[in-house]
Structures are given as C-alpha cells and as structure tokens.
Backbone bond lengths (Angstrom), bond angles and torsions (degrees), N, CA, C in turn:
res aa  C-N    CA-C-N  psi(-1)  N-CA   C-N-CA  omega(-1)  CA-C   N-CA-C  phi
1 X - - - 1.461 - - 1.535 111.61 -
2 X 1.368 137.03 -53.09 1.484 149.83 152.39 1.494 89.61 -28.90
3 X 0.729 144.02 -98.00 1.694 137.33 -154.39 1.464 112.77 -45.89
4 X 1.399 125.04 -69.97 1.710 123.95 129.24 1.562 103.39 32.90
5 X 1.460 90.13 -99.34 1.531 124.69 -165.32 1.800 123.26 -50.02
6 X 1.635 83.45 -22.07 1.697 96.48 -178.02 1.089 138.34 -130.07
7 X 1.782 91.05 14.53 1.523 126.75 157.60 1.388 117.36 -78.73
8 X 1.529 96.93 -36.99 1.457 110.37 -178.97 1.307 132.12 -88.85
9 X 1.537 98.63 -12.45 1.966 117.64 168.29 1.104 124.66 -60.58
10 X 1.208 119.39 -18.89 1.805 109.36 -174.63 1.699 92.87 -100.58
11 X 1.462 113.90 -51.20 1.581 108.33 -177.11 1.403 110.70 -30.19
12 X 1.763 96.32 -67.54 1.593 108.29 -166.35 1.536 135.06 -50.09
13 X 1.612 94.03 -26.97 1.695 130.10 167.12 1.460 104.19 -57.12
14 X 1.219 127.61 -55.98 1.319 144.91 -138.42 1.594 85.05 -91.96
15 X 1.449 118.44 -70.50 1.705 115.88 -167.91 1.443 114.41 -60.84
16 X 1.353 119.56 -34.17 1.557 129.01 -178.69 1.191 96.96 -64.07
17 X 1.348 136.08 -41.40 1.532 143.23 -146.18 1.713 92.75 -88.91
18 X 1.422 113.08 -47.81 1.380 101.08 -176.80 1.378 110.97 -89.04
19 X 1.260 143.41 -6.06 1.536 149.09 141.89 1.587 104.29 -30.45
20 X 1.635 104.65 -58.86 1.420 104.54 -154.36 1.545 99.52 -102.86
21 X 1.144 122.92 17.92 2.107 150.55 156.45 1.316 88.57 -70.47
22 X 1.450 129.94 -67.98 1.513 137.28 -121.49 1.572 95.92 -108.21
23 X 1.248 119.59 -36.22 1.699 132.47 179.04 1.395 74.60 -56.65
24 X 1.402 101.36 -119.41 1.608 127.18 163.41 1.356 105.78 33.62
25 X 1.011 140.18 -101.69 1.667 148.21 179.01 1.480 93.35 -53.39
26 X 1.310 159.97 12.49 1.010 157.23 145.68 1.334 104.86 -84.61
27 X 1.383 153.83 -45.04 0.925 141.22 -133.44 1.458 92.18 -140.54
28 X 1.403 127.29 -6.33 1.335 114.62 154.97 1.791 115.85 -78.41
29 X 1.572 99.85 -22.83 1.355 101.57 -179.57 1.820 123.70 -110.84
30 X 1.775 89.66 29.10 1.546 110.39 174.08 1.453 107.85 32.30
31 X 1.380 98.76 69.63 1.757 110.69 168.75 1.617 97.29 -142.01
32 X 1.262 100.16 110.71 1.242 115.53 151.98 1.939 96.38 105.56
33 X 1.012 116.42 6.35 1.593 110.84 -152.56 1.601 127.42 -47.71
34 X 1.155 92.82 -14.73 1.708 102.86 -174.50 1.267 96.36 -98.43
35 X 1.375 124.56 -4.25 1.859 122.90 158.13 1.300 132.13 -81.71
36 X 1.483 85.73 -35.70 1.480 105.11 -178.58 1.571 124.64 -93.33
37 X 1.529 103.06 -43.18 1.829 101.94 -179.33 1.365 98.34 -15.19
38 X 1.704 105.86 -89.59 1.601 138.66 -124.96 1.884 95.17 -54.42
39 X 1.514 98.20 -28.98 1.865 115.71 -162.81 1.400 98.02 -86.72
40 X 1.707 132.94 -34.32 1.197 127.68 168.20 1.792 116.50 -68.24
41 X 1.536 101.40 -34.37 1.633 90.97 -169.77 1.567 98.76 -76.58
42 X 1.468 121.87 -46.90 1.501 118.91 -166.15 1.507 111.92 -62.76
43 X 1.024 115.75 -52.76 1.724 121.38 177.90 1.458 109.61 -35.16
44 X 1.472 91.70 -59.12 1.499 103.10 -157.80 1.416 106.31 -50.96
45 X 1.777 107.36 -45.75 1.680 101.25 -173.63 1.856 101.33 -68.70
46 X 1.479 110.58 -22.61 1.704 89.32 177.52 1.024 111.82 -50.70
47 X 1.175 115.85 -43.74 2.175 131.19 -170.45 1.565 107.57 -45.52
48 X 1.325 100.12 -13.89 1.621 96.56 -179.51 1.650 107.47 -69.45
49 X 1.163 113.61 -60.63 1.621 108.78 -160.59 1.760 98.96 -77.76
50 X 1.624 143.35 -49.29 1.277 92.76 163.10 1.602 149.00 -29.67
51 X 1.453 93.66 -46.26 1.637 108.04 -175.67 1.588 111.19 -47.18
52 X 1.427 115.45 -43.07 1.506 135.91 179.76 1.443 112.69 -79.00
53 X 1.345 105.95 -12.66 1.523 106.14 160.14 1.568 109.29 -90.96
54 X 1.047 106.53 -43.18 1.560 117.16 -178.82 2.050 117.95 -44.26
55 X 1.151 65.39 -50.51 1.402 106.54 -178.60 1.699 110.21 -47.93
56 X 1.571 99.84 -63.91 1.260 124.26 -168.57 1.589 102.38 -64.76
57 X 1.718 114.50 -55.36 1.537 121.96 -169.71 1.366 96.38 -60.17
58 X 1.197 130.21 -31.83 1.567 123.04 -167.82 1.431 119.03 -118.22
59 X 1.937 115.66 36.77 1.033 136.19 -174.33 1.924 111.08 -52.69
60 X 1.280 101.45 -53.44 1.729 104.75 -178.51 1.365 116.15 -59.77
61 X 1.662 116.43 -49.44 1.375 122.87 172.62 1.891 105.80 -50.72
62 X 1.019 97.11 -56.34 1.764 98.11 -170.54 1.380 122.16 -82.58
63 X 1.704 117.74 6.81 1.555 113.64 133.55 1.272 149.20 -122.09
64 X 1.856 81.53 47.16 1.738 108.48 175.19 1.548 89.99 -88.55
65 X 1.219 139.34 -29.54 1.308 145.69 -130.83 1.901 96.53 -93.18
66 X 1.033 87.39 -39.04 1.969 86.52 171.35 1.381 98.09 -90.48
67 X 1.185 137.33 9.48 1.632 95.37 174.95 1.640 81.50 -104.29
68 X 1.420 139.79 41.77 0.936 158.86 -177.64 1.398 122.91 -99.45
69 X 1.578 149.98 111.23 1.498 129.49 163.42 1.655 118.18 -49.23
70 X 0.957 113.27 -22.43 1.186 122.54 -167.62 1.890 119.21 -73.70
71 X 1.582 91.60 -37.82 1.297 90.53 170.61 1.326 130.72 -104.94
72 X 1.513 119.27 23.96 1.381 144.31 170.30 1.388 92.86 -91.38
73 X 1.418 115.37 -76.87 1.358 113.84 172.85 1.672 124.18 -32.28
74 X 1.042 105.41 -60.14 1.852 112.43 -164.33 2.036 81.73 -61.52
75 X 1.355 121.45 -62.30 1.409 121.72 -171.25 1.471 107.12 -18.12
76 X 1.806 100.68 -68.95 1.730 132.64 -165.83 1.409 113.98 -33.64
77 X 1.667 96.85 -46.42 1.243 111.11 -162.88 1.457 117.98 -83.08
78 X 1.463 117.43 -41.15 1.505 123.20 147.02 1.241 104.21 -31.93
79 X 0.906 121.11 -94.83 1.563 137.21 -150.35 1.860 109.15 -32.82
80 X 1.700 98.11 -57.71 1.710 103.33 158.02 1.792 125.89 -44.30
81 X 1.153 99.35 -72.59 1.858 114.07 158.92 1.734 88.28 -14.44
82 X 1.614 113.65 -95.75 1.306 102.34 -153.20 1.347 116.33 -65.33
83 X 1.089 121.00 -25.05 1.395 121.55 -175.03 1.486 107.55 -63.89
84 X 1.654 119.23 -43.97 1.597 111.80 164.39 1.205 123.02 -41.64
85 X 1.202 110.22 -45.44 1.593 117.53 -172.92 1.642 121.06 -94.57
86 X 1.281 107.14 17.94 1.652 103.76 179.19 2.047 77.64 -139.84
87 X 1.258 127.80 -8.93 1.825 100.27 173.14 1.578 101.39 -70.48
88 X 0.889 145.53 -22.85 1.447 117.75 -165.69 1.685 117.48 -71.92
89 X 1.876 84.32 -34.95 1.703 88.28 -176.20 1.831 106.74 -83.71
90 X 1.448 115.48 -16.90 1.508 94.80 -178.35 1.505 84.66 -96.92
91 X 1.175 150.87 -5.21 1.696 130.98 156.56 1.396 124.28 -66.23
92 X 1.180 96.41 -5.11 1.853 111.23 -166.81 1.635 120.38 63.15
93 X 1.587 110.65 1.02 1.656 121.45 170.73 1.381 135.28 -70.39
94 X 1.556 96.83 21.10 1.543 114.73 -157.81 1.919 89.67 -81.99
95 X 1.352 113.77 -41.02 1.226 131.26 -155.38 1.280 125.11 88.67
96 X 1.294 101.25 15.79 1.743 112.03 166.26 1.159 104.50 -150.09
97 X 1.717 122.60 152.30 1.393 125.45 -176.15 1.283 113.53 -59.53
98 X 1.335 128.41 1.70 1.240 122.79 -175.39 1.705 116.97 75.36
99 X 1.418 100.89 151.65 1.620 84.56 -170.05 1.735 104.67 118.42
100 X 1.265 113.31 154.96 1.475 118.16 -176.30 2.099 93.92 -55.66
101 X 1.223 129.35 124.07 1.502 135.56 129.80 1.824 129.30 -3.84
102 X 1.533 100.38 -52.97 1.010 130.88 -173.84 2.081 100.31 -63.77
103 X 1.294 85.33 -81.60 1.367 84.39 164.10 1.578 154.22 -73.25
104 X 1.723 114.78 12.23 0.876 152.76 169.50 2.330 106.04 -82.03
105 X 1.370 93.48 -43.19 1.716 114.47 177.46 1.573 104.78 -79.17
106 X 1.371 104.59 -11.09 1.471 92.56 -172.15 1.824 105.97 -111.00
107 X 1.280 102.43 3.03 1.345 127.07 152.08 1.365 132.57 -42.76
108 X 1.035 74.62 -76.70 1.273 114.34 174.45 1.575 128.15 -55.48
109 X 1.119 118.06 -65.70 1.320 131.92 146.72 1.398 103.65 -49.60
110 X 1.164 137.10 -85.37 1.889 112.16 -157.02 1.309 116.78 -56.77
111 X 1.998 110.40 -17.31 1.580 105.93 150.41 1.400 131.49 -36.63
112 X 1.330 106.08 -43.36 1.549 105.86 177.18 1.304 125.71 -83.52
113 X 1.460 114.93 -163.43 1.679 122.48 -164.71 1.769 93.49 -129.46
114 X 1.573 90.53 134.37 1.416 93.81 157.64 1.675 127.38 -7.35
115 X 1.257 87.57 -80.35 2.327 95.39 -176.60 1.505 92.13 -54.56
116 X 0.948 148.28 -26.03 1.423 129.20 172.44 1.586 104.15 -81.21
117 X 1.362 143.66 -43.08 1.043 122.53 -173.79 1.605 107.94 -70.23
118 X 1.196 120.46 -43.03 1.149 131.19 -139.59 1.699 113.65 -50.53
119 X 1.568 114.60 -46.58 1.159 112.05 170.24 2.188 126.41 -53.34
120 X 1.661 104.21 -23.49 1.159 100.71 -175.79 1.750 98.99 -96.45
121 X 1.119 117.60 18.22 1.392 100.75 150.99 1.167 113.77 -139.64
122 X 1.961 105.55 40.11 1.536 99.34 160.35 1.503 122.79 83.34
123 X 1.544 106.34 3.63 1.973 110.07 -166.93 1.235 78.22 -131.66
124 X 1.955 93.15 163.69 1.554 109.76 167.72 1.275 119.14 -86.64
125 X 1.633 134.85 144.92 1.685 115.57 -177.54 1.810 110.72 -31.35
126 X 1.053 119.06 -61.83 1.557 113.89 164.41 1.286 156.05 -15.14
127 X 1.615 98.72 -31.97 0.976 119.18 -167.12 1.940 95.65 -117.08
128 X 1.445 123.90 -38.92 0.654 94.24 145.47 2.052 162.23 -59.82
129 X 1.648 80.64 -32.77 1.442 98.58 170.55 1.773 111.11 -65.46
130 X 1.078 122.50 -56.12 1.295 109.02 148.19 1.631 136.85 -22.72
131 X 1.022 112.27 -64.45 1.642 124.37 -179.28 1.939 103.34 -58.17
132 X 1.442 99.63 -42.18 1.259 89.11 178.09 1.572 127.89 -66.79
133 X 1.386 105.22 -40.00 1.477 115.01 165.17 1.644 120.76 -39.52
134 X 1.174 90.26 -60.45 1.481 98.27 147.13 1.409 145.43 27.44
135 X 1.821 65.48 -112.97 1.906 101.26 171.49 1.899 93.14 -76.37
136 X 0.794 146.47 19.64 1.454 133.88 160.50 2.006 106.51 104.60
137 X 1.313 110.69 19.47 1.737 100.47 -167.15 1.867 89.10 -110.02
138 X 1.428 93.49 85.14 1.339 90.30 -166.97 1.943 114.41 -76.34
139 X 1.430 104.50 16.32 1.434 113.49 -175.33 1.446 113.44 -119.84
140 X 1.701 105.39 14.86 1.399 119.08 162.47 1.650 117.52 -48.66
141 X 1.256 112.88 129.43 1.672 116.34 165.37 1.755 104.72 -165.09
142 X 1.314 116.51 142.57 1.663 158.38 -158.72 2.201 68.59 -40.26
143 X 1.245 143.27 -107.00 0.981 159.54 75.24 1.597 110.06 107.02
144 X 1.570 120.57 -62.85 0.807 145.35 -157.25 2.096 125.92 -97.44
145 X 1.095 99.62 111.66 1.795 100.74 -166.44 1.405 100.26 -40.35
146 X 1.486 131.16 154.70 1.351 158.49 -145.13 1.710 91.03 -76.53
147 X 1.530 76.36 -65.87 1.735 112.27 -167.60 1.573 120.96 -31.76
148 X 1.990 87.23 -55.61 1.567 111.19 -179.20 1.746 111.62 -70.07
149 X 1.532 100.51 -34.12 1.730 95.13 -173.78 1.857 103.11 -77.83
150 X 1.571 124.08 -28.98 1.186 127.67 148.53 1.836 107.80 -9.21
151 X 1.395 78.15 -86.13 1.986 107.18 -145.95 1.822 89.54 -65.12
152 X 1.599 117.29 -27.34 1.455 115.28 176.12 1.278 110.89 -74.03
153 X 1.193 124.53 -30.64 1.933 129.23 159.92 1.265 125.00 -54.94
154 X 1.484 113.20 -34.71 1.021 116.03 -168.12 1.546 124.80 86.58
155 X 1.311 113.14 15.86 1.197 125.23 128.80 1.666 161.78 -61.34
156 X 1.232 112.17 -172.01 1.212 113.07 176.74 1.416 113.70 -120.37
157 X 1.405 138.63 142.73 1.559 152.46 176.50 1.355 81.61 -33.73
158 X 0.989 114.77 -87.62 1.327 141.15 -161.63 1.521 123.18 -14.71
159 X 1.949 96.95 -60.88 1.370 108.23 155.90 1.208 125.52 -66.89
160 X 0.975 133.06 -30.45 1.647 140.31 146.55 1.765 101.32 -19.67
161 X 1.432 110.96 -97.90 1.246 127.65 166.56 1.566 99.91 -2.07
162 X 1.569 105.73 -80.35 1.704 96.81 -168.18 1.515 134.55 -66.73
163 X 1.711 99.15 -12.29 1.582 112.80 165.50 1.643 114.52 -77.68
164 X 1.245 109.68 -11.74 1.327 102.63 -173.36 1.792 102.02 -100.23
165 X 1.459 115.35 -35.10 1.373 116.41 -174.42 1.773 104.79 -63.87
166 X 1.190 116.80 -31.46 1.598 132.43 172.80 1.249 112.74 -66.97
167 X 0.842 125.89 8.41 1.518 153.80 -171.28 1.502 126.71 -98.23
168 X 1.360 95.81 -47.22 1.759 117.07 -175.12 1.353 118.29 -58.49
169 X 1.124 117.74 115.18 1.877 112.62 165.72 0.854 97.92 -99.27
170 X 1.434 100.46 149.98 1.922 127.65 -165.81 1.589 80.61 -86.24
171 X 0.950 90.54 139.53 1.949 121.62 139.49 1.726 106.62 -36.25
C-alpha cells in the first residue's frame, strides 16, 4: 500500500495543483465563479494529503532545501505576501468588517423595514407587506425590521432574503 500511495503522490499533486492553477485564475478574474468557487475550495483541501505524500516520499531531498538561503528566503517572502494581504481585514482597516460583502448587504437589508425596502424592489410598503404574509412571515408590518418580523415568523434571514429577491420587478 506505501508504494501505492507514493506512486500516486506526485501525479495527484501535479493534477490538483493545476485544478486549483485553473480555478484560481478563474476566480481572480470572475469567470465562471459559481463553477468554480465550490471546485477551488474542495480540491484544494484534497491537495493537502497528496502534497504530504509528496512530501513524505521525497523527505531527504526536501530537507536539503532549508539548509538552503533560498528557502528561508522564498518561506519569508510568502509569509509577508500573505500577511499584507490578510492585515487589513484582521486590523479591521480594510473599511469593511471583513467577511464575504454579500453577506455584510444582507445585514443590512434585513436591518431594515419593509417601507424602506419597498421602493428598491419596485412595490409599495403594501404590497410588499402583503407578499410577505404570503410567503408565511405572518409578523410582517410597514414599520417593523425584516430580521425581527423573520425571527417573529419563525423563520430564517435567509428565507427572508429569498422572499424578498422574488419580489423584484424588472425595470
């Protein structure tokens, strides 16, 4: 089984690696993203245990590499790279709490009340408050946060969210 396993480490390394090459540059350049996320995040964690096989079969070669400048350096420099790019959000200086956008807007919105949504999806408070009744938020009123008539239904934000996006008249 060990031999198996470490025949199959560099392949498996190699195809995961260009999966999560090909995601990757996809989803930095927002093509395709709702194809790609789910295939970049899952892969990638598969990529772990080849790598640790990889890793493992080629243990002697790969700790010549620290008694190396090169791989202090190449390490250093990673380590900075990400750390630039993840201080703003663990400093909170990003100008947003950090965190998906998406769900930061959806905050926001179930913060509010009907008569505040109502014009951006095109209905009168009425008609929304209506529609919600509806869909089952039987603690809908003109008045009242999204969130609270939610959690007073016995719902979820969430479903909220999709009763309200069902909602929208086009232009």
């Amino acid at each position: 089984m060990p031999s198996m396993l470490s025949r199959y480490a560099t392949p498996f390394t190699t195809g995961l690696f260009l999966v999560s090459l090909i995601s990757g540059i996809a989803l930095f350049f927002h093509w395709g993203t709702a194809a790609f996320r789910e295939m970049h995040e899952w892969l990638s964690m598969v990529l772990i245990l080849p790598f640790v096989l990889h890793v493992w079969k080629n243990w002697r070669p790969f700790l010549m590499y620290f008694k190396r400048l090169q791989m202090a350096l190449a390490l250093s420099i990673c380590l900075i790279a990400g750390l630039i790019f993840a201080w703003p959000a663990i400093t909170g200086t990003s100008g947003q709490a950090g965190g998906n956008p998406a769900f930061a807007m959806a905050g926001i919105v179930t913060g509010g009340t009907p008569s505040q949504l109502a014009p951006l999806l095109g209905q009168s408070e009425e008609t929304v408050v209506a529609k919600l009744k509806e869909q089952g938020f039987s603690a809908a009123e003109p008045g009242r946060k999204l969130e609270e008539i939610a959690t007073a239904s016995g719902k979820q934000p969430i479903e909220m969210m999709a009763a309200l996006a069902a909602m929208r008249v086009n232009p």
